[in-house]
C-alpha positions as CSV (number, residue, x, y, z in Angstrom):
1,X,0.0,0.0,0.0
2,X,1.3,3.3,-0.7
3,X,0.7,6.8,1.4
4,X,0.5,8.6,-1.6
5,X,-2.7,10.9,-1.4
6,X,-4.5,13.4,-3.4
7,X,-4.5,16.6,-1.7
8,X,-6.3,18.7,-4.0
9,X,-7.7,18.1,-7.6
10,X,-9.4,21.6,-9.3
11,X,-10.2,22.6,-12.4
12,X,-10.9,26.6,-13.2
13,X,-10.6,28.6,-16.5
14,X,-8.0,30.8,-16.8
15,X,-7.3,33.6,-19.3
16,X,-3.9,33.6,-21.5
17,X,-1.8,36.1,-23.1
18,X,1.3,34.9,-25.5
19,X,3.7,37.8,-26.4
20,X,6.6,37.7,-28.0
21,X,9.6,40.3,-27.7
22,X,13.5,40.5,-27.9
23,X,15.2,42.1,-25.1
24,X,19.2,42.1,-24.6
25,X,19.2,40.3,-27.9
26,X,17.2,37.6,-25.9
27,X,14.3,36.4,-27.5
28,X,11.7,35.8,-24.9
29,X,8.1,33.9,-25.5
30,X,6.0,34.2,-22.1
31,X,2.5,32.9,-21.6
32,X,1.0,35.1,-19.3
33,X,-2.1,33.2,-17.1
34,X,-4.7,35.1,-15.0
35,X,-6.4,32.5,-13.0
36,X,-8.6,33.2,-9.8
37,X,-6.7,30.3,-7.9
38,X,-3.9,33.4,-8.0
39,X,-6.0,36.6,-8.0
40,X,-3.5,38.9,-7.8
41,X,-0.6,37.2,-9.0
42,X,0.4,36.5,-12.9
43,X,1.9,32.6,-13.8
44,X,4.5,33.9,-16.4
45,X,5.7,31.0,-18.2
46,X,9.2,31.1,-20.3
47,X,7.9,29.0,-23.4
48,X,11.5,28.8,-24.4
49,X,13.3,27.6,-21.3
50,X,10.7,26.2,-19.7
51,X,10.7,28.3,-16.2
52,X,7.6,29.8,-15.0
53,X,7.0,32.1,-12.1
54,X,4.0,33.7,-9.7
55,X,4.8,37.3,-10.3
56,X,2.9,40.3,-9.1
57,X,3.9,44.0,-8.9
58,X,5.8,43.4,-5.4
59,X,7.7,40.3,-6.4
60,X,8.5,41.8,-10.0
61,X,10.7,44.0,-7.8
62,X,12.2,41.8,-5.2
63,X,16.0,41.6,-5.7
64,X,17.3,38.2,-7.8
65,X,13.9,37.2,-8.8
66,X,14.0,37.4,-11.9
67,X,17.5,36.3,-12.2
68,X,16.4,32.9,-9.9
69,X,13.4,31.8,-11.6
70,X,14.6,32.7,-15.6
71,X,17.9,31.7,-14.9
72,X,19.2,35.0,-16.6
73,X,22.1,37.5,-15.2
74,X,21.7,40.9,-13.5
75,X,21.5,43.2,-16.9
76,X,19.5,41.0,-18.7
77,X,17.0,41.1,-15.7
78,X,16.5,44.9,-15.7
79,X,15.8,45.2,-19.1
80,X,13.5,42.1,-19.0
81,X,11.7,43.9,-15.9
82,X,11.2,46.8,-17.2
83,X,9.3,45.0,-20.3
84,X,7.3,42.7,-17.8
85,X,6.4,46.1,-15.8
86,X,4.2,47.3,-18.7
87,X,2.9,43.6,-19.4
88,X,1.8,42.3,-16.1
């Protein structure tokens, strides 16, 4: 027997915005979700690397966020926060 257990099984709709932009000479394609589970809060998935993150306003902002959960240095942060500012 195993102790495996389901916690929690939902299913909601959710809204999904796909942009594409170069930034740094990066080439970033993000999937933004909006999804009440997360009310104030955007899933911003990195359709190239395969990173995603729960950001909001406050957390666009905490230091090495963005550099943690893209995986990218400090330069190429700023410039990618400044886009995600005006996106988010």
């Amino acid at each position: 027997m195993s102790d495996d257990q389901l916690i929690k099984d939902v299913t909601e709709h959710s809204t999904t915005r796909f942009v594409v932009f170069v930034v740094g000479g990066h080439l970033y394609e993000l999937a933004f979700l909006h999804t009440e589970h997360y009310p104030d809060q955007t899933m911003v998935l990195d359709l190239n690397k395969n990173r995603f993150g729960l950001i909001d306003h406050e957390t666009l902002d905490r230091p090495n966020y963005l550099e943690h959960v893209f995986q990218i240095n400090e330069i190429d942060a700023e410039k990618l926060r400044a886009r995600l500012h005006e996106l988010i």
